[in-house]
N, C-alpha and C positions, 0 to 999 in steps of 0.2 A: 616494656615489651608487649606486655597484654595489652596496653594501649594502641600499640601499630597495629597488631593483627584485627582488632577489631574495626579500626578506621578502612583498615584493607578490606575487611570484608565490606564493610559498608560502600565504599568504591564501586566493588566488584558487582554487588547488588546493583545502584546505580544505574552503571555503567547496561549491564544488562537491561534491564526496566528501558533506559532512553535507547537503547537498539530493538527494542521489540517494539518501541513505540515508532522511531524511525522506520521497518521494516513496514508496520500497519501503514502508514501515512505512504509509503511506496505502493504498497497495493492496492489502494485505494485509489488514487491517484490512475492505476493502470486499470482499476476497473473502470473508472470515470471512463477514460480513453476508448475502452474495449466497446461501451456505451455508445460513447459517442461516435463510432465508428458504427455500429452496427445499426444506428439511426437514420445514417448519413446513405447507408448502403439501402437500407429498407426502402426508404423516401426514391432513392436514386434508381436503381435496381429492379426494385421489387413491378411498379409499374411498366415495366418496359414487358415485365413474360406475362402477365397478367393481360395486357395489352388495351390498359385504360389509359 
């Protein structure tokens, strides 16, 4: 019995630990994006009211 609940726990840890790791690798990802968008905007954009 002691033996389940400690595997359980161990699981539960896990399981957590690879969702916060999966959650980082999401945000990341949308920062990359946000990045890269605001590059694209800058380069594109930004010249035209500047008016170089």
């Amino acid at each position: 019995m002691l033996i389940l609940i400690c595997v359980g726990l161990i699981c539960i840890i896990v399981i957590q630990i690879l969702r916060i790791a999966y959650l980082n690798k999401k945000v990341e990802k949308l920062a990359l994006k946000e990045r890269l968008l605001t590059q694209i905007i800058e380069d594109r954009c930004i010249p035209y009211y500047t008016g170089e």
